[in-house]
N, CA, C and O atoms as a Maestro MAE file, in Angstrom:
{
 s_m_m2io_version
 :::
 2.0.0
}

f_m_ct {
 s_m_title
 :::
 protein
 m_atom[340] {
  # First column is atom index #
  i_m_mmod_type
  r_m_x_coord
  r_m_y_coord
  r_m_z_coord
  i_m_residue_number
  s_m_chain_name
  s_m_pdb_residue_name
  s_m_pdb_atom_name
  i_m_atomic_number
  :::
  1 25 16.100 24.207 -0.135 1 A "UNK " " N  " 7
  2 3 14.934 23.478 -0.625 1 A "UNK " " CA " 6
  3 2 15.402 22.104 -1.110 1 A "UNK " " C  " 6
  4 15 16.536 21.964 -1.568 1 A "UNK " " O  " 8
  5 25 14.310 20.824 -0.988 2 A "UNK " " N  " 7
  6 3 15.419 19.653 -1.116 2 A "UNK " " CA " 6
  7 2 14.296 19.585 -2.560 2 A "UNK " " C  " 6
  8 15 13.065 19.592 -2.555 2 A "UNK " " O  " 8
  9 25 15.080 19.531 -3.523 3 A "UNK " " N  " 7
  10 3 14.579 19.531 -5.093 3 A "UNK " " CA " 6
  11 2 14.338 18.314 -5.272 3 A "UNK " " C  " 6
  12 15 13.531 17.975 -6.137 3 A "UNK " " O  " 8
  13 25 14.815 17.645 -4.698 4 A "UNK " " N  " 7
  14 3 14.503 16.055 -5.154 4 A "UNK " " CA " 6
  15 2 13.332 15.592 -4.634 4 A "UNK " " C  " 6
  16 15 12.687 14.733 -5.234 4 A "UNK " " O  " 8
  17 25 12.826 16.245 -3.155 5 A "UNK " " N  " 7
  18 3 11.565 15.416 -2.641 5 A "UNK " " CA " 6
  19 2 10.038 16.109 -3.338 5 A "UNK " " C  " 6
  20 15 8.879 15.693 -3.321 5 A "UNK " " O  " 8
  21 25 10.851 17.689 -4.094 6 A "UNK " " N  " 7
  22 3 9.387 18.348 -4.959 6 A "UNK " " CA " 6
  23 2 9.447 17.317 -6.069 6 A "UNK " " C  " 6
  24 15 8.645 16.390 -6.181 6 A "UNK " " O  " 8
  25 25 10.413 17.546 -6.838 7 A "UNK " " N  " 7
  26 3 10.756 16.355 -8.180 7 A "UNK " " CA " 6
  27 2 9.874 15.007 -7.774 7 A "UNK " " C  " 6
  28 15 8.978 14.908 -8.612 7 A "UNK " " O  " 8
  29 25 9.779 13.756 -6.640 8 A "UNK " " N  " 7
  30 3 9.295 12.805 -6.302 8 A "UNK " " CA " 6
  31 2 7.621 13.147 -6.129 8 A "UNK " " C  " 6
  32 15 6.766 12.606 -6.830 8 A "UNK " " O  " 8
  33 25 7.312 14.198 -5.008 9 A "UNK " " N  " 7
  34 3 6.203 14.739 -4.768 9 A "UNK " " CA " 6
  35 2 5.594 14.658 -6.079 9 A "UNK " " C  " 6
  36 15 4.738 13.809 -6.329 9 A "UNK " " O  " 8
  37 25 6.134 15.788 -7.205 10 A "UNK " " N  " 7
  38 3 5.295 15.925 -8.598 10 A "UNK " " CA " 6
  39 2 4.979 14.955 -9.158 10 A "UNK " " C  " 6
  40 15 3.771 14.820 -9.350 10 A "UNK " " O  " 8
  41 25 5.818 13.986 -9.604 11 A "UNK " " N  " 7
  42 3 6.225 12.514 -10.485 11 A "UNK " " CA " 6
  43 2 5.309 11.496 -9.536 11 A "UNK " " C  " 6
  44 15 5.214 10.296 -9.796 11 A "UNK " " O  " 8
  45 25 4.696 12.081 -8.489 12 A "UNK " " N  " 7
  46 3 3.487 11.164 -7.914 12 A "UNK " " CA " 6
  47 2 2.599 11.537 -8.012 12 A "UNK " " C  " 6
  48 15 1.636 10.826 -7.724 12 A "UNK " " O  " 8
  49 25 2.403 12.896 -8.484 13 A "UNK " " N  " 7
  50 3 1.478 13.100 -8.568 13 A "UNK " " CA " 6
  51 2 0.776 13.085 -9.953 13 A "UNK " " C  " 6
  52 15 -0.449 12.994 -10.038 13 A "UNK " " O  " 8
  53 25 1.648 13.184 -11.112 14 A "UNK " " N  " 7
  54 3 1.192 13.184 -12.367 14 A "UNK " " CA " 6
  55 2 0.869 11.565 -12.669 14 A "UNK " " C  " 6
  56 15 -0.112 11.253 -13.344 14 A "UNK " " O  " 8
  57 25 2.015 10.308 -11.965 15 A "UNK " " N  " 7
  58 3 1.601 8.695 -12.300 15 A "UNK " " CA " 6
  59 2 0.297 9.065 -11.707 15 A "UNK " " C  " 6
  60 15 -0.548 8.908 -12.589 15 A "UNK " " O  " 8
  61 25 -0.190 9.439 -10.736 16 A "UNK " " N  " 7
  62 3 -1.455 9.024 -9.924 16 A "UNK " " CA " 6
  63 2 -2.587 9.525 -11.026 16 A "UNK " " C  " 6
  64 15 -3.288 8.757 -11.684 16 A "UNK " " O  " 8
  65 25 -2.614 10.657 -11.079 17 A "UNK " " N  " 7
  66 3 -3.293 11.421 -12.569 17 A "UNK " " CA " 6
  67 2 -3.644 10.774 -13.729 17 A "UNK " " C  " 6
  68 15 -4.793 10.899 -14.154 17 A "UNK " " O  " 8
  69 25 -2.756 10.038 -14.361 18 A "UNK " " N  " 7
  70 3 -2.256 9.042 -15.403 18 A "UNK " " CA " 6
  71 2 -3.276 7.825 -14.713 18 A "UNK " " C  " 6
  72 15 -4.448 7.657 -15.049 18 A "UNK " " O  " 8
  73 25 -2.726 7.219 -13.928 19 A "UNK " " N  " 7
  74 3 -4.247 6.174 -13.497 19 A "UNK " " CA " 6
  75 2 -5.339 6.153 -13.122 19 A "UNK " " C  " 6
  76 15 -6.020 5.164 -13.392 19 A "UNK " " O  " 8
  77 25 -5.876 7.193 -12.394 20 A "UNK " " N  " 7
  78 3 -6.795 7.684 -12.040 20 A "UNK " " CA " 6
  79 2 -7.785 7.872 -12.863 20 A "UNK " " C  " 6
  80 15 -8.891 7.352 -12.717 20 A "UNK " " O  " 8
  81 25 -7.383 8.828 -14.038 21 A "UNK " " N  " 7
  82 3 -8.273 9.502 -14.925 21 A "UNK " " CA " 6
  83 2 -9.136 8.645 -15.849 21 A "UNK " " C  " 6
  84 15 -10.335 8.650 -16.126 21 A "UNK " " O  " 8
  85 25 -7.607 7.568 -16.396 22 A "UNK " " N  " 7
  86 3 -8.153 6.590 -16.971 22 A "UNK " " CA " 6
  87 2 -9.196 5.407 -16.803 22 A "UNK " " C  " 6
  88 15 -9.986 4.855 -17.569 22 A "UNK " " O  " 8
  89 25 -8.918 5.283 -15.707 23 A "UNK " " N  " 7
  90 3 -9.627 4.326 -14.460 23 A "UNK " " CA " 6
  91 2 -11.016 4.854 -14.444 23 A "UNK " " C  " 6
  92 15 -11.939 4.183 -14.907 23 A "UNK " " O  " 8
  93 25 -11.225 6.215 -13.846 24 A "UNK " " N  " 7
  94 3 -12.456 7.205 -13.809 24 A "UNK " " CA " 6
  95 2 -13.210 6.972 -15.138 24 A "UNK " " C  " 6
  96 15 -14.334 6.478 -15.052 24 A "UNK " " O  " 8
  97 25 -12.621 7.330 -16.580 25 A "UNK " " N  " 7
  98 3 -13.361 6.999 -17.637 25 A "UNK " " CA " 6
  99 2 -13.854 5.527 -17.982 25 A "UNK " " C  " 6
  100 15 -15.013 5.326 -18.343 25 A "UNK " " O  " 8
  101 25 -12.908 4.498 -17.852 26 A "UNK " " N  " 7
  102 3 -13.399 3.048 -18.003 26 A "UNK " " CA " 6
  103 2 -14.620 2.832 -17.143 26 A "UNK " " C  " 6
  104 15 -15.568 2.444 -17.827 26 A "UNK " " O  " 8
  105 25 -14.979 2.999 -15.484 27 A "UNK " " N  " 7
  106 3 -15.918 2.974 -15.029 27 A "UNK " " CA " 6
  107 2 -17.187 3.689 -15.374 27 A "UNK " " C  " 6
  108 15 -18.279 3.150 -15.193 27 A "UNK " " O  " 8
  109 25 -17.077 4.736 -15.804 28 A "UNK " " N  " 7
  110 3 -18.123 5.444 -16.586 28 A "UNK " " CA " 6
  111 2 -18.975 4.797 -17.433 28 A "UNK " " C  " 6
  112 15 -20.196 4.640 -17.413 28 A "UNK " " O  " 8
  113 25 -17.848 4.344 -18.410 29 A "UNK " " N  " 7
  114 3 -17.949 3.628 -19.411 29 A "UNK " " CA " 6
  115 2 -18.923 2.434 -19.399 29 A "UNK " " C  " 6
  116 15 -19.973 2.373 -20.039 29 A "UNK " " O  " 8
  117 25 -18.357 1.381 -18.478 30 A "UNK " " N  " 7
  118 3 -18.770 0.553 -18.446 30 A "UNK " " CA " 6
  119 2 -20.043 0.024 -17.446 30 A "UNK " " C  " 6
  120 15 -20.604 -1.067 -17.545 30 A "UNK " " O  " 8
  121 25 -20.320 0.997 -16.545 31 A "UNK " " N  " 7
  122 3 -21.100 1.027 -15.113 31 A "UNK " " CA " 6
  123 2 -22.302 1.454 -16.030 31 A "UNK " " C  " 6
  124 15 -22.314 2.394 -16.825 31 A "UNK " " O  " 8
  125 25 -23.384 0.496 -15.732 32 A "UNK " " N  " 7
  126 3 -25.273 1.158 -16.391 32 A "UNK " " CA " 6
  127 2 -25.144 2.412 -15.860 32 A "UNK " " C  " 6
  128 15 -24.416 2.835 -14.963 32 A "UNK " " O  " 8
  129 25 -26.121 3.045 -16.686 33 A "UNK " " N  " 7
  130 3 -26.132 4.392 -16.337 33 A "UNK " " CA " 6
  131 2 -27.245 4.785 -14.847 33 A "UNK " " C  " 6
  132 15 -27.501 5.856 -14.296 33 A "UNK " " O  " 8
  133 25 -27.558 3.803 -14.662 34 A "UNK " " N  " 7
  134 3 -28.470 3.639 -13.532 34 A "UNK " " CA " 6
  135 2 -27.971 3.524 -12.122 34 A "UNK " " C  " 6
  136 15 -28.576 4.086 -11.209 34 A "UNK " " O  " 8
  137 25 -26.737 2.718 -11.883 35 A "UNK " " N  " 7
  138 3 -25.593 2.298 -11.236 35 A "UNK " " CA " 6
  139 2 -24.307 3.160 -11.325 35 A "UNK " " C  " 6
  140 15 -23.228 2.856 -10.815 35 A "UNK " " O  " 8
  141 25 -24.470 3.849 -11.767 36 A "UNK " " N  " 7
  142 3 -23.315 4.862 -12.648 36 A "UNK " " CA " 6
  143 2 -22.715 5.720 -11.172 36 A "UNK " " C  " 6
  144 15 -21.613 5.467 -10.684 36 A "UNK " " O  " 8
  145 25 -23.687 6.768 -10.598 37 A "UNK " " N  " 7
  146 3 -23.351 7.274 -9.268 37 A "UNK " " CA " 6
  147 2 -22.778 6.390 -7.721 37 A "UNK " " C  " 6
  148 15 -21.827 6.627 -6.977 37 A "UNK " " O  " 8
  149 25 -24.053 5.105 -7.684 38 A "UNK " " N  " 7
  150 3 -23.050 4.701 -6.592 38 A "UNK " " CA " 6
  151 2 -22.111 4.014 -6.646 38 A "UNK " " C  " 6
  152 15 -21.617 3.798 -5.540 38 A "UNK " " O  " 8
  153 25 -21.509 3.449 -7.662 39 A "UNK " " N  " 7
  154 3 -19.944 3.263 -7.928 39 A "UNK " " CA " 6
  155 2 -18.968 3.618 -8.515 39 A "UNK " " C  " 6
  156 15 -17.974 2.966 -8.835 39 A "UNK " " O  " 8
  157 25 -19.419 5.526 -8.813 40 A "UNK " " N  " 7
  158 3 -18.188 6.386 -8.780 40 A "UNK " " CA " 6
  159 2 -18.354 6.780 -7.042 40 A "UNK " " C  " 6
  160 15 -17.375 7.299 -6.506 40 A "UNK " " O  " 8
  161 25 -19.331 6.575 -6.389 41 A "UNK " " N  " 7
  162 3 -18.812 7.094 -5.001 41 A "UNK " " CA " 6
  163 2 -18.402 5.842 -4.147 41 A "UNK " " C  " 6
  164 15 -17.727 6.188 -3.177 41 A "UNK " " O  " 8
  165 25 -18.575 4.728 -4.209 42 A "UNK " " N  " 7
  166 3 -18.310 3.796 -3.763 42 A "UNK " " CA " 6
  167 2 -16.550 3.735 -4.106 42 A "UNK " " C  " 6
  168 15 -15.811 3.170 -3.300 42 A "UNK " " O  " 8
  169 25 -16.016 4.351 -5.326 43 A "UNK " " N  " 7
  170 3 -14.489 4.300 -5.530 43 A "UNK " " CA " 6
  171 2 -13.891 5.249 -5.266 43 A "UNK " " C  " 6
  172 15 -12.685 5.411 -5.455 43 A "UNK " " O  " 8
  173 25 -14.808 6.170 -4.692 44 A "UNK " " N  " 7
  174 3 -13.971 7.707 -4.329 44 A "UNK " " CA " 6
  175 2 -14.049 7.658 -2.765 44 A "UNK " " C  " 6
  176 15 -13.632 8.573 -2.055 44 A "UNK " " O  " 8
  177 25 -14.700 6.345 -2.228 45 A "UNK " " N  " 7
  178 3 -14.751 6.173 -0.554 45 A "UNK " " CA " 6
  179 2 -13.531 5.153 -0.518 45 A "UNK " " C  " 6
  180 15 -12.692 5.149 0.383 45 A "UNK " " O  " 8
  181 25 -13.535 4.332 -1.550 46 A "UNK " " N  " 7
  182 3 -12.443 3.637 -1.450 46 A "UNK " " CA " 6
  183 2 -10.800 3.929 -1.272 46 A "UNK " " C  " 6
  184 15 -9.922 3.363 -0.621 46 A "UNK " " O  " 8
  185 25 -10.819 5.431 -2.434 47 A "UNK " " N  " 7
  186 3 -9.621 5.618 -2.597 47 A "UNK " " CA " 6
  187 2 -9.548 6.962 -1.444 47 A "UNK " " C  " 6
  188 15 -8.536 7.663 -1.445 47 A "UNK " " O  " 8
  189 25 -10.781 7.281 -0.396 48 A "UNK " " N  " 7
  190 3 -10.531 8.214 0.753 48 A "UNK " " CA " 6
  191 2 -9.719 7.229 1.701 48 A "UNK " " C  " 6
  192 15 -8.804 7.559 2.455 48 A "UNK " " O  " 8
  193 25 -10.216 6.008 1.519 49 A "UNK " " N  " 7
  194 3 -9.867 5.035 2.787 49 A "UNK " " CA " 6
  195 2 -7.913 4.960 2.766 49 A "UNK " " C  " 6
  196 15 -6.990 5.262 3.522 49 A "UNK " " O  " 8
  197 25 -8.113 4.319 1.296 50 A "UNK " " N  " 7
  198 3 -6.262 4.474 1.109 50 A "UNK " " CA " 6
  199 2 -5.603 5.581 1.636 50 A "UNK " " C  " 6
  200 15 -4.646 5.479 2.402 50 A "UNK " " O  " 8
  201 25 -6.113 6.712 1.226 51 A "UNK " " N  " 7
  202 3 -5.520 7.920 1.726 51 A "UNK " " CA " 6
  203 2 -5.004 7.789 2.740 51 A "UNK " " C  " 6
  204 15 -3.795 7.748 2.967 51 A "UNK " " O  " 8
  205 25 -6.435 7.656 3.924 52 A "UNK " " N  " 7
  206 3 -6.276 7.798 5.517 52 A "UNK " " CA " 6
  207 2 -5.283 7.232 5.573 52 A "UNK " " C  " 6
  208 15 -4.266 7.762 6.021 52 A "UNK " " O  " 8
  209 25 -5.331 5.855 5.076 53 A "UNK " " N  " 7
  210 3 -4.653 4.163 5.438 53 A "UNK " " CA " 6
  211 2 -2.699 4.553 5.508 53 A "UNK " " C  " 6
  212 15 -1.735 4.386 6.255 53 A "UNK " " O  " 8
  213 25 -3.032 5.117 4.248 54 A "UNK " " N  " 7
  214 3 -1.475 5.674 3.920 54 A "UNK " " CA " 6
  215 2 -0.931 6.734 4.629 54 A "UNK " " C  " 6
  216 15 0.268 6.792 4.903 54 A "UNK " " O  " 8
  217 25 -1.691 7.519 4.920 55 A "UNK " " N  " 7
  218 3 -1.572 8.739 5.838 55 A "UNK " " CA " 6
  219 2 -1.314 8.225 7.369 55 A "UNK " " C  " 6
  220 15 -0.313 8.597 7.981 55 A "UNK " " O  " 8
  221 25 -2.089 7.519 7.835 56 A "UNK " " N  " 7
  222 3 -1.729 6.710 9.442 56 A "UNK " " CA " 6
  223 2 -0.644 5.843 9.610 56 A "UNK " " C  " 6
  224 15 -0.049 5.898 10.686 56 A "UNK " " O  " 8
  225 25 0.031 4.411 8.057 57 A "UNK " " N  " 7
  226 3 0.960 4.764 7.733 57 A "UNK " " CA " 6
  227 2 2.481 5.684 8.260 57 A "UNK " " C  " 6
  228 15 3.211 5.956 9.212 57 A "UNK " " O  " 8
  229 25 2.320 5.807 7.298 58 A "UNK " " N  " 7
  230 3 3.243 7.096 7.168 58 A "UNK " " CA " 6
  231 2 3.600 7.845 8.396 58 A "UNK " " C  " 6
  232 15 4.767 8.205 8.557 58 A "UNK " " O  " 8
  233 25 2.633 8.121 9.322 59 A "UNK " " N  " 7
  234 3 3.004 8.523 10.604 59 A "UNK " " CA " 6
  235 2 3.753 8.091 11.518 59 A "UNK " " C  " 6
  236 15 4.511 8.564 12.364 59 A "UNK " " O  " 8
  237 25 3.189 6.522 10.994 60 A "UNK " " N  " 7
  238 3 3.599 5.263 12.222 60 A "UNK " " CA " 6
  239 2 5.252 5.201 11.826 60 A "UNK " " C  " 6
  240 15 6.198 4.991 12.585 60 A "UNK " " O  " 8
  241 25 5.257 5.466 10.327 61 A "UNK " " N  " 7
  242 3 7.369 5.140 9.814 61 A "UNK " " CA " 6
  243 2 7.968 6.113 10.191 61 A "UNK " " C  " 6
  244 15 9.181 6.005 10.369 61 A "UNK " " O  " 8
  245 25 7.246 7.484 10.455 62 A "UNK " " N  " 7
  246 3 8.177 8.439 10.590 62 A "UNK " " CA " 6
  247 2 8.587 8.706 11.975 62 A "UNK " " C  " 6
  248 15 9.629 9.113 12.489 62 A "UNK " " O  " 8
  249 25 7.087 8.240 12.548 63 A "UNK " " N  " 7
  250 3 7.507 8.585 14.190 63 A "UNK " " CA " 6
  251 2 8.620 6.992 14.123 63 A "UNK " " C  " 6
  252 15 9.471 7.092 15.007 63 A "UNK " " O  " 8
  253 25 8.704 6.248 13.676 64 A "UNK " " N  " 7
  254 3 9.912 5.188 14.222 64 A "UNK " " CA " 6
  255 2 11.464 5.386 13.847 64 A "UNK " " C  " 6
  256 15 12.372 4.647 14.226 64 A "UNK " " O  " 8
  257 25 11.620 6.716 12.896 65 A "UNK " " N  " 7
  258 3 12.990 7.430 13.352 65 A "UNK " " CA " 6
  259 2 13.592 7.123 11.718 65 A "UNK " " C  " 6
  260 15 14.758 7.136 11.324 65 A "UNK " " O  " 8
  261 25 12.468 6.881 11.051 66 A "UNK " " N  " 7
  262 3 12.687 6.807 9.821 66 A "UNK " " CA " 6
  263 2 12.734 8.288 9.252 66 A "UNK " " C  " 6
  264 15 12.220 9.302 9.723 66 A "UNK " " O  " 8
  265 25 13.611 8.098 7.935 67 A "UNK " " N  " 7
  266 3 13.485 9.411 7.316 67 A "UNK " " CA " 6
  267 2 12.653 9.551 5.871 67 A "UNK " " C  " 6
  268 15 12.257 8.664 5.115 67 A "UNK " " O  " 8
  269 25 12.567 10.666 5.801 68 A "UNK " " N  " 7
  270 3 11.166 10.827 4.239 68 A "UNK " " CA " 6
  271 2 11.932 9.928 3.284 68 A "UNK " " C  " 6
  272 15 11.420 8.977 2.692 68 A "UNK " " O  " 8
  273 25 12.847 10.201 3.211 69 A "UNK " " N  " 7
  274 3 13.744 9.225 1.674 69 A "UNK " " CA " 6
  275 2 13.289 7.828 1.816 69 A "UNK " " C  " 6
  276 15 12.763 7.229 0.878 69 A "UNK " " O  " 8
  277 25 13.563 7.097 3.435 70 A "UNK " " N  " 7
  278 3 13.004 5.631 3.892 70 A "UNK " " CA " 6
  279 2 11.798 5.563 3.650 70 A "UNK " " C  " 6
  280 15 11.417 4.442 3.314 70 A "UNK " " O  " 8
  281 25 10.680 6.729 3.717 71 A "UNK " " N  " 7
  282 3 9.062 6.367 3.627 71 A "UNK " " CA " 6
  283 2 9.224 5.821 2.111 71 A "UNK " " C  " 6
  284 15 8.943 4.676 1.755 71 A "UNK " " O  " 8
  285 25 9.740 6.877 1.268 72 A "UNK " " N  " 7
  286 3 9.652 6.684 -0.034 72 A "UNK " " CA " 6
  287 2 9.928 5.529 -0.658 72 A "UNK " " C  " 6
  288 15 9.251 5.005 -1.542 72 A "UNK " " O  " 8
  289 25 10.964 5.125 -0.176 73 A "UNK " " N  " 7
  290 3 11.261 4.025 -1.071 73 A "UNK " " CA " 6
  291 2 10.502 2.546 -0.299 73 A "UNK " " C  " 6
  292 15 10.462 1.422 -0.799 73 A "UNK " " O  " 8
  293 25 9.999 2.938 0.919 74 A "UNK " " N  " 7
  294 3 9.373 1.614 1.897 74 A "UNK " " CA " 6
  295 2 7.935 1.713 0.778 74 A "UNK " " C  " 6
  296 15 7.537 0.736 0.143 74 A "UNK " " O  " 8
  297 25 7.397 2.871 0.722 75 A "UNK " " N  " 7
  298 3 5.963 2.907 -0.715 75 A "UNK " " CA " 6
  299 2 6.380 2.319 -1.719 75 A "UNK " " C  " 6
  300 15 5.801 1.401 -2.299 75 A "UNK " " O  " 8
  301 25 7.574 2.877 -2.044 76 A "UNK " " N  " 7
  302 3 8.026 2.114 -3.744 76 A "UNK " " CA " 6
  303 2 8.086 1.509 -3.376 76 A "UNK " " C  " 6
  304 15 6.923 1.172 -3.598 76 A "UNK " " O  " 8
  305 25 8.537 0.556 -2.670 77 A "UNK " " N  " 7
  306 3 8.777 -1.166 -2.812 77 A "UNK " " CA " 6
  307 2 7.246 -1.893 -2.764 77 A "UNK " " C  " 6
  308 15 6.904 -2.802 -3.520 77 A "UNK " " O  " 8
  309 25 6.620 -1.445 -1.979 78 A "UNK " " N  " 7
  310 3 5.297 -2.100 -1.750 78 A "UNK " " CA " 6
  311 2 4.563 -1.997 -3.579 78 A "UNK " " C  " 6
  312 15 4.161 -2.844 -4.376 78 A "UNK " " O  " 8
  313 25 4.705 -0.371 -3.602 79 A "UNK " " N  " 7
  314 3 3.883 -0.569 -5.041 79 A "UNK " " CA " 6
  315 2 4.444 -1.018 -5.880 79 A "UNK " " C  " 6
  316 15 3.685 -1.189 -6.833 79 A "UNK " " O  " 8
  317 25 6.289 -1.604 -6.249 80 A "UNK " " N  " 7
  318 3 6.252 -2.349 -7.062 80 A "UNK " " CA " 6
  319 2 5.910 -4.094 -6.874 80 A "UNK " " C  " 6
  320 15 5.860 -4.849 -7.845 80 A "UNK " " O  " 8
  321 25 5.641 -4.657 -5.092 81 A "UNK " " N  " 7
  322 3 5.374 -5.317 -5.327 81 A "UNK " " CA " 6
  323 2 3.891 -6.084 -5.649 81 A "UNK " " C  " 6
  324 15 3.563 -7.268 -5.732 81 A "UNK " " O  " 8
  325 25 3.076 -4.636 -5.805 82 A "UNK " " N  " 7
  326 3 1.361 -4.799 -5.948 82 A "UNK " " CA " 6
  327 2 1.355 -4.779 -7.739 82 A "UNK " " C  " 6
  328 15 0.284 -4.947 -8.323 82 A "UNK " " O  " 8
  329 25 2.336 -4.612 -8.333 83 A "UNK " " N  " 7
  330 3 2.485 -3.941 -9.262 83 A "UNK " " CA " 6
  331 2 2.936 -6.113 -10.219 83 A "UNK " " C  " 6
  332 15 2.545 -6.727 -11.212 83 A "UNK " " O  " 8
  333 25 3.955 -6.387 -8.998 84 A "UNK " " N  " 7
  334 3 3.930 -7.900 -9.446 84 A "UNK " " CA " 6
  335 2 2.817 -8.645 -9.601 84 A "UNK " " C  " 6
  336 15 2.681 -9.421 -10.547 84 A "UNK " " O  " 8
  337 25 2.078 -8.496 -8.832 85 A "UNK " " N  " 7
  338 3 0.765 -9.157 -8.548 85 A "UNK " " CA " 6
  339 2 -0.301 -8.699 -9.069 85 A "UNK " " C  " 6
  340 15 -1.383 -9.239 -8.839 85 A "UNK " " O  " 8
  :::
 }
 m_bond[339] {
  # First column is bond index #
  i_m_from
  i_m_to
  i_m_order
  :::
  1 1 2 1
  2 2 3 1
  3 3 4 2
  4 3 5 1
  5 5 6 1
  6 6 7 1
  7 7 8 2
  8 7 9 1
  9 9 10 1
  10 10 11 1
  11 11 12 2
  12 11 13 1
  13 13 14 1
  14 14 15 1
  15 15 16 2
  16 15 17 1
  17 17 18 1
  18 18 19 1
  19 19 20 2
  20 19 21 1
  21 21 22 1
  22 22 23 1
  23 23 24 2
  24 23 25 1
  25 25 26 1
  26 26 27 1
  27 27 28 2
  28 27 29 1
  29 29 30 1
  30 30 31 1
  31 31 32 2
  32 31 33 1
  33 33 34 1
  34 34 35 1
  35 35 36 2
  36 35 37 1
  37 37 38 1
  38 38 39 1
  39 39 40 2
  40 39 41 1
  41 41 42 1
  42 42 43 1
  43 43 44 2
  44 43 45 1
  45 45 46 1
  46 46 47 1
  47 47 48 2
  48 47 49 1
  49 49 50 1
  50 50 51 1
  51 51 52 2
  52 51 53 1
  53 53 54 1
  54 54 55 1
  55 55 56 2
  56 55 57 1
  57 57 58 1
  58 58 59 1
  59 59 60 2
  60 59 61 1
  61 61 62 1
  62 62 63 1
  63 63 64 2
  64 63 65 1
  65 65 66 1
  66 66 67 1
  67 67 68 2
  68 67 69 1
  69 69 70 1
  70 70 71 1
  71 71 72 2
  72 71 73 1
  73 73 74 1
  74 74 75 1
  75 75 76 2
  76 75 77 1
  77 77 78 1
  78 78 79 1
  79 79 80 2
  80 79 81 1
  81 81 82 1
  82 82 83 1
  83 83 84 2
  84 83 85 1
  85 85 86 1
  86 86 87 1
  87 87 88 2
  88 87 89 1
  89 89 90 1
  90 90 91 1
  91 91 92 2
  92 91 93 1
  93 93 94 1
  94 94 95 1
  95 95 96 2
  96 95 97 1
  97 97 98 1
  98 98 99 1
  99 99 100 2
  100 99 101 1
  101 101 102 1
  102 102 103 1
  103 103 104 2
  104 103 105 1
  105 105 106 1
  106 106 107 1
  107 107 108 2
  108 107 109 1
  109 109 110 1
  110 110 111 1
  111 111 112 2
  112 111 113 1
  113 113 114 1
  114 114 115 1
  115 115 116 2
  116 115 117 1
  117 117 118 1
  118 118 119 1
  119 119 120 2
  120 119 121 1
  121 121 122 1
  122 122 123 1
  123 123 124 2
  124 123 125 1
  125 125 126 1
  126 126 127 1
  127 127 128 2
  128 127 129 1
  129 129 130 1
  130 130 131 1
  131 131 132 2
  132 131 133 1
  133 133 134 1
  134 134 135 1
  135 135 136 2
  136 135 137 1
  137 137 138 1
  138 138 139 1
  139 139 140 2
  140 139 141 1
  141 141 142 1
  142 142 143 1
  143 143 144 2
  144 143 145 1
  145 145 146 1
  146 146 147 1
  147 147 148 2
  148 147 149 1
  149 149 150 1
  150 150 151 1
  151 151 152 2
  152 151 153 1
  153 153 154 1
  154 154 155 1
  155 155 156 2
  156 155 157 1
  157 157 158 1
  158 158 159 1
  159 159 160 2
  160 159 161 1
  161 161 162 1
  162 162 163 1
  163 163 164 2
  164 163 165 1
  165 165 166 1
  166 166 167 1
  167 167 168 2
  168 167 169 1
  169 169 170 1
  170 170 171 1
  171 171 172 2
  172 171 173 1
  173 173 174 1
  174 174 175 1
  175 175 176 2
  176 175 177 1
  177 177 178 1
  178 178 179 1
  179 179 180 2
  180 179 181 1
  181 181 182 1
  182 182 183 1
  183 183 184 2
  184 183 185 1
  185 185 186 1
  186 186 187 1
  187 187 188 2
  188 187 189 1
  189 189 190 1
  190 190 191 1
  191 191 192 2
  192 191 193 1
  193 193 194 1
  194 194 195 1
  195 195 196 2
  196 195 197 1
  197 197 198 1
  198 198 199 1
  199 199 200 2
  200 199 201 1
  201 201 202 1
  202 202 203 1
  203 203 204 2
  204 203 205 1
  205 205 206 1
  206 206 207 1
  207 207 208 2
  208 207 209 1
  209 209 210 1
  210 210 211 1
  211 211 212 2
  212 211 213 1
  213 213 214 1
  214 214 215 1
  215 215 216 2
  216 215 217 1
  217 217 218 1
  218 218 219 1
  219 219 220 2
  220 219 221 1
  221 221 222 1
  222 222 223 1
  223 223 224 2
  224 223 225 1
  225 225 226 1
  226 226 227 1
  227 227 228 2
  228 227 229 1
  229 229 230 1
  230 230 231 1
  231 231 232 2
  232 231 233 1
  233 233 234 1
  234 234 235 1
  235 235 236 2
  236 235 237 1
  237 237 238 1
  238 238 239 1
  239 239 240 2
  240 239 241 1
  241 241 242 1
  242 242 243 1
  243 243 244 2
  244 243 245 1
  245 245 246 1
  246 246 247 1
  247 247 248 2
  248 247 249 1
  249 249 250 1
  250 250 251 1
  251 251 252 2
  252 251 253 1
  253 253 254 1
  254 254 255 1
  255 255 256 2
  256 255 257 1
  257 257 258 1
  258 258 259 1
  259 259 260 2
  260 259 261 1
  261 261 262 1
  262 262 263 1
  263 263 264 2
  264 263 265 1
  265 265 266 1
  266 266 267 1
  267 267 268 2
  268 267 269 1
  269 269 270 1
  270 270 271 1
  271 271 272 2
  272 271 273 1
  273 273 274 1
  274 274 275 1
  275 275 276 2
  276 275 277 1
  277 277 278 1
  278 278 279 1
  279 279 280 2
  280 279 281 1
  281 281 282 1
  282 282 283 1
  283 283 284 2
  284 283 285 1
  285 285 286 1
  286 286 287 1
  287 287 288 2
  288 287 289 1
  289 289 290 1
  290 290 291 1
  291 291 292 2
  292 291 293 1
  293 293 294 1
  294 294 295 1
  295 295 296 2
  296 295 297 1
  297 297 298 1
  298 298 299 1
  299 299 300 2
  300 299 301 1
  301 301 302 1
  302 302 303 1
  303 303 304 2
  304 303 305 1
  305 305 306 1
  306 306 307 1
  307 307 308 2
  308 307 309 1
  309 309 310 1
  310 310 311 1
  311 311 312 2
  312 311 313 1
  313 313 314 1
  314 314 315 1
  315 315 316 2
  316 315 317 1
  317 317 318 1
  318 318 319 1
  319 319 320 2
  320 319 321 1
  321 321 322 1
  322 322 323 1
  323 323 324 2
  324 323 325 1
  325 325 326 1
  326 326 327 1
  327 327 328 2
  328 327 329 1
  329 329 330 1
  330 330 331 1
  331 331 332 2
  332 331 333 1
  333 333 334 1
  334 334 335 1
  335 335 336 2
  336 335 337 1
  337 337 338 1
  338 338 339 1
  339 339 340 2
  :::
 }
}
């Protein structure tokens, strides 16, 4: 079992959790309550799109002879450089 790619897997999944949730409540928050539904679904189409986006992605690095460790750190780099900006 490669412990390190569950360890990475988890630790993405709890940061994602960590922003998400928070994110989810601020819009609540701040969205009229009238407006309230179509832009929690308008951000849950958004963040389906990333998915795909990342998912088609991801296909395209692996079929080019890349390995999971290379996907990983080709994501980390991108999100730390969205992370500059």
């Amino acid at each position: 079992v490669h412990w390190r790619i569950i360890f990475d897997l988890f630790m993405i999944a709890v940061c994602g959790g960590l922003f998400e949730v928070p994110l989810n409540a601020v819009i609540q928050h701040r969205t009229p309550h009238t407006a309230r539904a179509s832009v929690l679904a308008g951000s849950a189409l958004i963040n389906a799109l990333f998915v795909i986006l990342s998912s088609v992605l991801s296909a395209l690095i692996l079929s080019t002879g890349w390995g999971v460790m290379d996907l990983f750190l080709a994501f980390s780099l991108a999100n730390f450089g969205v992370t500059l900006i």
